[in-house]
PDB file with one MODEL, atoms N, CA, C and O in Angstrom:
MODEL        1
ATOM      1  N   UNK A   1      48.364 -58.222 -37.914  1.00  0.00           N
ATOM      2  CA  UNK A   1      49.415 -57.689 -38.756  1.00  0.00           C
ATOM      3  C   UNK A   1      50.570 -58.669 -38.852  1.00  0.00           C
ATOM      4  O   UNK A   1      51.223 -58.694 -39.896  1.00  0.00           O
ATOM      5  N   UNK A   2      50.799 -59.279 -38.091  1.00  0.00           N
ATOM      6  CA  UNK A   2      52.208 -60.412 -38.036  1.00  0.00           C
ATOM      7  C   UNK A   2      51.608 -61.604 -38.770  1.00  0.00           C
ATOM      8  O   UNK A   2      52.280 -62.268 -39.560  1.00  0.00           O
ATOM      9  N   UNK A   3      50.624 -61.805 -38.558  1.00  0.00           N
ATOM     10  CA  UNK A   3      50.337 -62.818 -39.541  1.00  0.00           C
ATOM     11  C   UNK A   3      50.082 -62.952 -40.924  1.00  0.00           C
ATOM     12  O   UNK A   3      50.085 -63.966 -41.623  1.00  0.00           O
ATOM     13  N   UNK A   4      49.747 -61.158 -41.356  1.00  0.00           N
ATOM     14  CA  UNK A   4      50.149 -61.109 -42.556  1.00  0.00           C
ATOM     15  C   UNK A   4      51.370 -60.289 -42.919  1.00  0.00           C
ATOM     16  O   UNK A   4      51.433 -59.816 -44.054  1.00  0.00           O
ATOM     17  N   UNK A   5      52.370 -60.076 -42.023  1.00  0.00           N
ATOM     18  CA  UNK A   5      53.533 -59.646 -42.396  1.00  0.00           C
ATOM     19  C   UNK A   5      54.269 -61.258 -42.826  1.00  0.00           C
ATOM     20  O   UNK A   5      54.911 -61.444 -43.860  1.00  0.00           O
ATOM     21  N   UNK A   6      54.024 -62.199 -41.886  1.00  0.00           N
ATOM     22  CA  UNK A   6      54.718 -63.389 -41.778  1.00  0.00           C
ATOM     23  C   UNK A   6      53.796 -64.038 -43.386  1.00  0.00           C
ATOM     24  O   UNK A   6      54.622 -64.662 -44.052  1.00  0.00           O
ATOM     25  N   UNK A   7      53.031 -64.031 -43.765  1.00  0.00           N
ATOM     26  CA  UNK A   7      52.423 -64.544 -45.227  1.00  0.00           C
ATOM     27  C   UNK A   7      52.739 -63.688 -46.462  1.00  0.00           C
ATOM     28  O   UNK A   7      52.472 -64.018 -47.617  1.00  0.00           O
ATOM     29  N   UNK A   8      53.326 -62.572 -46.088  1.00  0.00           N
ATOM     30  CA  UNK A   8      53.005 -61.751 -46.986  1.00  0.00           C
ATOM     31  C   UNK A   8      52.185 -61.185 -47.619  1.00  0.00           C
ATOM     32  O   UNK A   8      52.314 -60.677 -48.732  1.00  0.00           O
ATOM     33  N   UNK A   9      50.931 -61.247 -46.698  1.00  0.00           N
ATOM     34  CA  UNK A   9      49.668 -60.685 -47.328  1.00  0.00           C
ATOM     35  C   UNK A   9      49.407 -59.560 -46.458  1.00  0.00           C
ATOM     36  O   UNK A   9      49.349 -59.428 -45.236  1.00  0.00           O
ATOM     37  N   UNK A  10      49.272 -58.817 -47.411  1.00  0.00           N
ATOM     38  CA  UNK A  10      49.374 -57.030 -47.347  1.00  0.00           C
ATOM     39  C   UNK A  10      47.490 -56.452 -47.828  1.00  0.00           C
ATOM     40  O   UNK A  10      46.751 -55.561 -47.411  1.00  0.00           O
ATOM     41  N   UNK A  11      47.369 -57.489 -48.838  1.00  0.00           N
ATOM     42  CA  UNK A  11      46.298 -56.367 -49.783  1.00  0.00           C
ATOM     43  C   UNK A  11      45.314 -56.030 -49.027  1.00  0.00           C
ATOM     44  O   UNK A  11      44.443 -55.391 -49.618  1.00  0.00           O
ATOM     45  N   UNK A  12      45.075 -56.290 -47.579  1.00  0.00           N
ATOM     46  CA  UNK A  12      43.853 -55.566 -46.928  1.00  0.00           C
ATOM     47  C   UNK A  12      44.538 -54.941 -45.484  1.00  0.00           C
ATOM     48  O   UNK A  12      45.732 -55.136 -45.252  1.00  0.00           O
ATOM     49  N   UNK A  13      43.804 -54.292 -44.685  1.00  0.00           N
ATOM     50  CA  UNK A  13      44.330 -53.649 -43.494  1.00  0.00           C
ATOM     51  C   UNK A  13      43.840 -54.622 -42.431  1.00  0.00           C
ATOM     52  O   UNK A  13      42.811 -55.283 -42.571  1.00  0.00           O
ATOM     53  N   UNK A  14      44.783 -54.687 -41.155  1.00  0.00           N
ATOM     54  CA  UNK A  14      44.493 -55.536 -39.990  1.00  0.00           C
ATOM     55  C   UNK A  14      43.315 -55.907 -39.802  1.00  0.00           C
ATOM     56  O   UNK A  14      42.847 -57.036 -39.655  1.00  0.00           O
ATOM     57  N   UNK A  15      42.630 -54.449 -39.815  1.00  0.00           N
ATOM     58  CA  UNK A  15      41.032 -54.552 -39.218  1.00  0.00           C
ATOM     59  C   UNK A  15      40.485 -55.086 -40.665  1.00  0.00           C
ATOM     60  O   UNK A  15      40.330 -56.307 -40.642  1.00  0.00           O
ATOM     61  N   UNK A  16      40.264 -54.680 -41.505  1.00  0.00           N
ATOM     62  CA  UNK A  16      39.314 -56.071 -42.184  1.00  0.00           C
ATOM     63  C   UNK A  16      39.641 -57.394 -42.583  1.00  0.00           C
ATOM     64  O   UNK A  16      38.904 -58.268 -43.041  1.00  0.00           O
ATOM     65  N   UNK A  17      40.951 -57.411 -42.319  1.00  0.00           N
ATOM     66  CA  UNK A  17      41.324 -59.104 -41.958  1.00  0.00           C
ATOM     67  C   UNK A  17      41.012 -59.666 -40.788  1.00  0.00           C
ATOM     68  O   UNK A  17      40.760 -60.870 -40.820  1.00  0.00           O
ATOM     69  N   UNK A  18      40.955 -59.021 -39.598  1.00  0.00           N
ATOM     70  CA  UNK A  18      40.309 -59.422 -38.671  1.00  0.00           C
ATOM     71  C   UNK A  18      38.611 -59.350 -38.735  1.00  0.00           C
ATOM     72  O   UNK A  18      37.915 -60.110 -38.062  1.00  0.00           O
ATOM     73  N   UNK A  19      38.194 -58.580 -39.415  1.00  0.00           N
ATOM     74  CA  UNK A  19      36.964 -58.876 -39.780  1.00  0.00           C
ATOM     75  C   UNK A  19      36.216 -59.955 -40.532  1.00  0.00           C
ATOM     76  O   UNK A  19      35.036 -60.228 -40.312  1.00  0.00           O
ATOM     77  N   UNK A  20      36.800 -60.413 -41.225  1.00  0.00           N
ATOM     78  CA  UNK A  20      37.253 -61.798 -42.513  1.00  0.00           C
ATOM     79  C   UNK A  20      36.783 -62.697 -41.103  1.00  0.00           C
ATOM     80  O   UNK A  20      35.677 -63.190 -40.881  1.00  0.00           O
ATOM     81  N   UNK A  21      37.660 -62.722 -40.489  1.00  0.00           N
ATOM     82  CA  UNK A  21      37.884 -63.979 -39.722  1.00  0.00           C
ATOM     83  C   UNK A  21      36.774 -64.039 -38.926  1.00  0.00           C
ATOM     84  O   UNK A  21      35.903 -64.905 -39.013  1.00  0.00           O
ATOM     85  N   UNK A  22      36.797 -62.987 -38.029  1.00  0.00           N
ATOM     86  CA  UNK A  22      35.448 -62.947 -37.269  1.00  0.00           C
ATOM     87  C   UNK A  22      33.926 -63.510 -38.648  1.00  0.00           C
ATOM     88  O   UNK A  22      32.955 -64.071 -38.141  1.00  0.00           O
ATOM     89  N   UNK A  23      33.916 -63.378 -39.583  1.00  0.00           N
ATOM     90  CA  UNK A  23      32.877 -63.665 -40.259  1.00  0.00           C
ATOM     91  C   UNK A  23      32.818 -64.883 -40.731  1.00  0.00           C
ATOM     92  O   UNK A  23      31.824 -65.523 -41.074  1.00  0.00           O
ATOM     93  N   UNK A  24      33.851 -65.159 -40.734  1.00  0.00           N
ATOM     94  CA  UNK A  24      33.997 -66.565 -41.080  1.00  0.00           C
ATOM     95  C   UNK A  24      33.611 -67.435 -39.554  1.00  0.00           C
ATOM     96  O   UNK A  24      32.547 -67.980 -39.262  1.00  0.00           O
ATOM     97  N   UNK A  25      34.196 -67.389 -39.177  1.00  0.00           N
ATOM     98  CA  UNK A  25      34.176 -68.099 -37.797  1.00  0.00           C
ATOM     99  C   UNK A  25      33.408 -67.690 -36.837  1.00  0.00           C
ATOM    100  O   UNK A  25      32.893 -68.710 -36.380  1.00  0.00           O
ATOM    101  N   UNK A  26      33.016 -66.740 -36.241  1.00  0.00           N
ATOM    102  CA  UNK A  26      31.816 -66.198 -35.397  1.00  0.00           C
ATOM    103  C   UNK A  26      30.419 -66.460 -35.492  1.00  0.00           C
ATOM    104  O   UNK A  26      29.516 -65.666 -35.756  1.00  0.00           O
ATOM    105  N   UNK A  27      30.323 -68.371 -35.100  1.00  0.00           N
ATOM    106  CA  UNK A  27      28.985 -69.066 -35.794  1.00  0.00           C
ATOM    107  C   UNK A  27      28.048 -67.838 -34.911  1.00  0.00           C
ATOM    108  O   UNK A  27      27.112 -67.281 -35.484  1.00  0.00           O
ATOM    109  N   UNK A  28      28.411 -67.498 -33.486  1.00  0.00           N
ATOM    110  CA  UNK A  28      26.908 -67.087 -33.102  1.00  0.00           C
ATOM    111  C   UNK A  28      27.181 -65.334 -32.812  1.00  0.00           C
ATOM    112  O   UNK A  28      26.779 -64.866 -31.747  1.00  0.00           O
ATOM    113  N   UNK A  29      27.738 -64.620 -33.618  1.00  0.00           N
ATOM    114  CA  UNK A  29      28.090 -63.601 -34.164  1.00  0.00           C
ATOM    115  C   UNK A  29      27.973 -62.344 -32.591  1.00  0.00           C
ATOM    116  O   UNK A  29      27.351 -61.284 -32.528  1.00  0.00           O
ATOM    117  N   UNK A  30      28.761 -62.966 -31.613  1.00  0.00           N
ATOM    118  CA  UNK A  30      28.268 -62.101 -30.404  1.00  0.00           C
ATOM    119  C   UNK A  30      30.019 -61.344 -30.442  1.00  0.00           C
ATOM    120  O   UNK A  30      30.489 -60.716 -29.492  1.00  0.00           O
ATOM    121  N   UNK A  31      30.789 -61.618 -31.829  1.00  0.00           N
ATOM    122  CA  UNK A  31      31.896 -60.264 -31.601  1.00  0.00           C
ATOM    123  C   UNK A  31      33.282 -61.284 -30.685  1.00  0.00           C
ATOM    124  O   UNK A  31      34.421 -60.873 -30.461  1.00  0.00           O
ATOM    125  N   UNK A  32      32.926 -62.139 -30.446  1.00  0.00           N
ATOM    126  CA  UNK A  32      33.565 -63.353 -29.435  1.00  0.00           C
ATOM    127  C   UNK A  32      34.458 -64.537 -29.949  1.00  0.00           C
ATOM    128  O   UNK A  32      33.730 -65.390 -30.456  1.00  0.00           O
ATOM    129  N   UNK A  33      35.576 -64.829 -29.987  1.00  0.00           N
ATOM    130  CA  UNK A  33      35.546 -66.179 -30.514  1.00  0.00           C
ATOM    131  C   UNK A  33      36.069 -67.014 -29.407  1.00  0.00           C
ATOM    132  O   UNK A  33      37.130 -66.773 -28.831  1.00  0.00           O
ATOM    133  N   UNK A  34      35.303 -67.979 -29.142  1.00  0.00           N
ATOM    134  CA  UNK A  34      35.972 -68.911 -28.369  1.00  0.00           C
ATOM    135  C   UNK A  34      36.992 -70.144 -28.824  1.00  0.00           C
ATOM    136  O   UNK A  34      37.324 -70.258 -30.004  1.00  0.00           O
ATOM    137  N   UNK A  35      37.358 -70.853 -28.024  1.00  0.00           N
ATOM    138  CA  UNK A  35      38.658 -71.454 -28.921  1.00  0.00           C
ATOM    139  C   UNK A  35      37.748 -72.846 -29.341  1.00  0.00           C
ATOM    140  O   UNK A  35      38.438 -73.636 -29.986  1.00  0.00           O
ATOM    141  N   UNK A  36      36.567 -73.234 -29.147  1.00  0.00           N
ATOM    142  CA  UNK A  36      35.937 -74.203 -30.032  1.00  0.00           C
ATOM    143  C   UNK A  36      35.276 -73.195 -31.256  1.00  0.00           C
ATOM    144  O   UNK A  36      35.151 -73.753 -32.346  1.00  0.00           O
ATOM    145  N   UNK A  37      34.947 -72.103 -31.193  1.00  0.00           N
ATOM    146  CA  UNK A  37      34.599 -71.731 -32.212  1.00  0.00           C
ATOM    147  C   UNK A  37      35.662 -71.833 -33.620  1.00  0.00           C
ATOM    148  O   UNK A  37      35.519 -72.259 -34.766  1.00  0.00           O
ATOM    149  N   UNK A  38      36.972 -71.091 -32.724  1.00  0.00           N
ATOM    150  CA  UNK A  38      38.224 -70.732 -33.793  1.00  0.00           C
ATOM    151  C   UNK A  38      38.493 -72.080 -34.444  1.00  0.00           C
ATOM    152  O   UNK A  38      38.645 -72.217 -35.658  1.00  0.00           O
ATOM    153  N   UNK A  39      38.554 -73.309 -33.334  1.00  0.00           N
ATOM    154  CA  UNK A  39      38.851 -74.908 -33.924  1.00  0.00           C
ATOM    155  C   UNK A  39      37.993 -74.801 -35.262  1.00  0.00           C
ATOM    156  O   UNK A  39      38.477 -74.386 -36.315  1.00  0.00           O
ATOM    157  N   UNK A  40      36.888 -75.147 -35.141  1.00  0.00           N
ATOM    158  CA  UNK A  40      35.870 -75.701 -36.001  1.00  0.00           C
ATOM    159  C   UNK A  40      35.763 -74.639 -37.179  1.00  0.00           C
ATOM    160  O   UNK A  40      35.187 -74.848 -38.246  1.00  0.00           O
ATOM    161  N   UNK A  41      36.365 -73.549 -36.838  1.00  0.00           N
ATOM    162  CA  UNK A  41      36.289 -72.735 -38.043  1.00  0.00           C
ATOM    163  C   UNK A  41      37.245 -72.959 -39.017  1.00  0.00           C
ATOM    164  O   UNK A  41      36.973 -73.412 -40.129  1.00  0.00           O
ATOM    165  N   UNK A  42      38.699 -72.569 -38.526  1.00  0.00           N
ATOM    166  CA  UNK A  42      39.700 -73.120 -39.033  1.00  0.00           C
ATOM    167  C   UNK A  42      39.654 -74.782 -39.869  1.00  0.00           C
ATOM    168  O   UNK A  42      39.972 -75.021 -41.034  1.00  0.00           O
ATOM    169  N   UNK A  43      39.312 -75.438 -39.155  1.00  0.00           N
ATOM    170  CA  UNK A  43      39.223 -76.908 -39.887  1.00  0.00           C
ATOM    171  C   UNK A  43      38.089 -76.761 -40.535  1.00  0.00           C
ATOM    172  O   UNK A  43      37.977 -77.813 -41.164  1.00  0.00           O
ATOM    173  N   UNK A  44      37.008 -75.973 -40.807  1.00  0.00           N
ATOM    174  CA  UNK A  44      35.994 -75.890 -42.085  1.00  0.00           C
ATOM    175  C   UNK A  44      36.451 -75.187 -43.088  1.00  0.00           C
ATOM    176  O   UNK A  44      35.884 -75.437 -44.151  1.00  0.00           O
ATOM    177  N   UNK A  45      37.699 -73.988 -43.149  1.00  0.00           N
ATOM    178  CA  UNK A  45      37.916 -73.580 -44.261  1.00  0.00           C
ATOM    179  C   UNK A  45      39.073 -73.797 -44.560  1.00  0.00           C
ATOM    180  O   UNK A  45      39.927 -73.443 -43.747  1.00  0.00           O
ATOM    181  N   UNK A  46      39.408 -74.310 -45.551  1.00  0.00           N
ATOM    182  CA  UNK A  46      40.788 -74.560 -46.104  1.00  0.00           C
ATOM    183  C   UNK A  46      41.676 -73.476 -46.234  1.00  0.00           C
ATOM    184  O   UNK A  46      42.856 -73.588 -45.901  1.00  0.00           O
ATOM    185  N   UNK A  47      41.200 -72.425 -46.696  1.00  0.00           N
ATOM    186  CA  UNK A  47      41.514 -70.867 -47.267  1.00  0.00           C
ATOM    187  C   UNK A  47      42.262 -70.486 -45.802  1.00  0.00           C
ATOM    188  O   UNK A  47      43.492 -70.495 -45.862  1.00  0.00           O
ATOM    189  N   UNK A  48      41.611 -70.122 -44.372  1.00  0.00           N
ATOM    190  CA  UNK A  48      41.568 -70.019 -43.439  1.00  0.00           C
ATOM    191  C   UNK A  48      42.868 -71.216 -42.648  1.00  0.00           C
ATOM    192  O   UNK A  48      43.796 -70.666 -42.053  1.00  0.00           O
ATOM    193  N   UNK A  49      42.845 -72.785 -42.697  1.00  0.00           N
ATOM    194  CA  UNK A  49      43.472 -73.686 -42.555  1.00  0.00           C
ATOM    195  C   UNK A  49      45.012 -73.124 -43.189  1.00  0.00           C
ATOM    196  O   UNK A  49      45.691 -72.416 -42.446  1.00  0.00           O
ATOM    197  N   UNK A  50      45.491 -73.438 -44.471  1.00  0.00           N
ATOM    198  CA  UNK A  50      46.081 -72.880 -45.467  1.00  0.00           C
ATOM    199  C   UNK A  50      46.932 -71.264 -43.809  1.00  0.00           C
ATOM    200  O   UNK A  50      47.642 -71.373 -42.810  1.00  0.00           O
ATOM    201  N   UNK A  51      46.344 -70.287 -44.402  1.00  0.00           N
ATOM    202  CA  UNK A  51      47.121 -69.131 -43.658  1.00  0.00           C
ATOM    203  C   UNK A  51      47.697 -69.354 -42.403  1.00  0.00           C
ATOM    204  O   UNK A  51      48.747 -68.851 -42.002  1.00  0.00           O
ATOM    205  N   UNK A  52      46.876 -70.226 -41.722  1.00  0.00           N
ATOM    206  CA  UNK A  52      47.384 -70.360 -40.001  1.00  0.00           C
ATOM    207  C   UNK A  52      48.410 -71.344 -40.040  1.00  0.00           C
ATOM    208  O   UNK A  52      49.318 -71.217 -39.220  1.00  0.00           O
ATOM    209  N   UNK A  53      48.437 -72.116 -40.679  1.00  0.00           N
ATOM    210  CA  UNK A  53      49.496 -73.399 -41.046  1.00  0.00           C
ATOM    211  C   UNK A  53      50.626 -72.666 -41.373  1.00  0.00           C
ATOM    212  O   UNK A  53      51.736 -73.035 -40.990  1.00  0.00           O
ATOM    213  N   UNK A  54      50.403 -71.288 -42.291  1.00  0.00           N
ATOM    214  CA  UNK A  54      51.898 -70.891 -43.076  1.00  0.00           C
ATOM    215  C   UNK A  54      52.541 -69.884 -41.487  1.00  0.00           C
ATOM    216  O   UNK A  54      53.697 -69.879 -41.063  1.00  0.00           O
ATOM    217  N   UNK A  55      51.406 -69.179 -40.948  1.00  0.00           N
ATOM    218  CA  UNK A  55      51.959 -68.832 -39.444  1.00  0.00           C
ATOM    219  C   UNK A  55      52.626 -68.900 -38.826  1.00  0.00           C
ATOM    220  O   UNK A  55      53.311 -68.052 -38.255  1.00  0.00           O
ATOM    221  N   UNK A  56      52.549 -71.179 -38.741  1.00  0.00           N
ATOM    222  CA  UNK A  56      53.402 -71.479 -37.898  1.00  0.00           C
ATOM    223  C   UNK A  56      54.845 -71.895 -38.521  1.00  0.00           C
ATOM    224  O   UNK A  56      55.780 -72.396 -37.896  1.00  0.00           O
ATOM    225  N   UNK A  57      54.806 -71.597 -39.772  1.00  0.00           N
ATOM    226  CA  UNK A  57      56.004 -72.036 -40.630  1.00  0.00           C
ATOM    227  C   UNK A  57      57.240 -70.554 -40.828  1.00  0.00           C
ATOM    228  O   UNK A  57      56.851 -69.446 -41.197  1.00  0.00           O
ATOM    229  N   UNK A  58      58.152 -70.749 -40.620  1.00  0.00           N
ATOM    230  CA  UNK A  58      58.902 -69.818 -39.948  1.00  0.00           C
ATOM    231  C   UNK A  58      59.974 -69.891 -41.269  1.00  0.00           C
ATOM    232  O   UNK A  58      61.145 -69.859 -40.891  1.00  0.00           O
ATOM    233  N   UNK A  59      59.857 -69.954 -42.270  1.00  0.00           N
ATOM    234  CA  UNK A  59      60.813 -70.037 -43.013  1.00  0.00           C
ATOM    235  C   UNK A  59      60.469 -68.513 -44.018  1.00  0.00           C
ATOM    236  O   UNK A  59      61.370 -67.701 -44.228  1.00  0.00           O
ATOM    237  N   UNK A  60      59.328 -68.355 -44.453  1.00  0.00           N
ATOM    238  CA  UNK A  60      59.030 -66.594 -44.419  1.00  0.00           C
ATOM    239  C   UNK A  60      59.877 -65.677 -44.028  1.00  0.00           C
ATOM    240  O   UNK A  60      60.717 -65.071 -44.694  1.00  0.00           O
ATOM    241  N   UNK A  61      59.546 -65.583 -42.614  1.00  0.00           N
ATOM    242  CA  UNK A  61      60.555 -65.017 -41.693  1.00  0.00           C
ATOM    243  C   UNK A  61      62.099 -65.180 -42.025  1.00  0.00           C
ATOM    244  O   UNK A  61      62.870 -64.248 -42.256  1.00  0.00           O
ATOM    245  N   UNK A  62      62.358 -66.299 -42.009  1.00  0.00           N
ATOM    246  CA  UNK A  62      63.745 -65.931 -42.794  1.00  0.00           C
ATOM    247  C   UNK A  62      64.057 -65.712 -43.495  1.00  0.00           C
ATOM    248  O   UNK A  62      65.221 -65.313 -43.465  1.00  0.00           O
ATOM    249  N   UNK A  63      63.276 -65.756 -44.939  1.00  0.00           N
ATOM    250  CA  UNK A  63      63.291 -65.214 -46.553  1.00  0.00           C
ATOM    251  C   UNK A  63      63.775 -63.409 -46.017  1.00  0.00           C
ATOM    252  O   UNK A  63      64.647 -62.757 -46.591  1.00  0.00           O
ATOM    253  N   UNK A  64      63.188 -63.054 -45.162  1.00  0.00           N
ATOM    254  CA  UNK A  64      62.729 -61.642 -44.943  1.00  0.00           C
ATOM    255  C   UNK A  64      64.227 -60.973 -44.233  1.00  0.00           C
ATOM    256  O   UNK A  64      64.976 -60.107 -44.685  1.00  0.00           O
ATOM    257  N   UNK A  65      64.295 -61.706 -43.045  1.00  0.00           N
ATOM    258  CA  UNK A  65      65.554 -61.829 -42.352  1.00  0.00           C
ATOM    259  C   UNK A  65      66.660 -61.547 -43.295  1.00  0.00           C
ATOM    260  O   UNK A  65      67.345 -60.570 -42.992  1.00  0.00           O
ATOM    261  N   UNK A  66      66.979 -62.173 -44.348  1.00  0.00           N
ATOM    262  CA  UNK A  66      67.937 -62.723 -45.069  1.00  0.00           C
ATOM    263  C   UNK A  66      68.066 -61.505 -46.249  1.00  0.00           C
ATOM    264  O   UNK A  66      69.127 -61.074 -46.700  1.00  0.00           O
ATOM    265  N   UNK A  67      66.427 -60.984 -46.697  1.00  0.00           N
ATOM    266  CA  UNK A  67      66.670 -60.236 -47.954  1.00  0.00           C
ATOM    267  C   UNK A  67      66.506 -58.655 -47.072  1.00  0.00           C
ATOM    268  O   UNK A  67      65.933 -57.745 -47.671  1.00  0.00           O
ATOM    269  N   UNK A  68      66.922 -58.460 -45.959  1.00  0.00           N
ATOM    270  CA  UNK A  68      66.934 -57.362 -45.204  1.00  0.00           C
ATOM    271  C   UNK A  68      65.396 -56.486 -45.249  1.00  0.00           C
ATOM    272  O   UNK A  68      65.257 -55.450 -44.599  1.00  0.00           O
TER     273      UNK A  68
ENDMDL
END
């Protein structure tokens, strides 16, 4: 949820954004991600790359801050 409060992406609910991801990235689909899995996932999808990058960008947050 913070990560799409912090993007502004709303149009789906936690759980099937966390589902997204798990499908994307869960090469051996045991429900698990390990942090070489999450690496190699992230750096194969741009789409995926793209959101986690805006994550760490904190200027969102202050758009938000600012417009109450």
């Amino acid at each position: 949820q913070a990560i799409q409060a912090i993007n502004g992406s709303t149009n789906m609910s936690a759980e099937e954004f966390t589902n997204m991801i798990f499908q994307k990235i869960d090469v051996n689909n045991d429900g698990e991600l390990t942090l070489e899995e999450f690496i190699n996932g992230v750096e194969k999808d741009e789409d995926l790359m793209e959101l986690i990058t805006k994550s760490f960008d904190l200027s969102n947050v202050l758009k938000v801050i600012q417009n109450g």
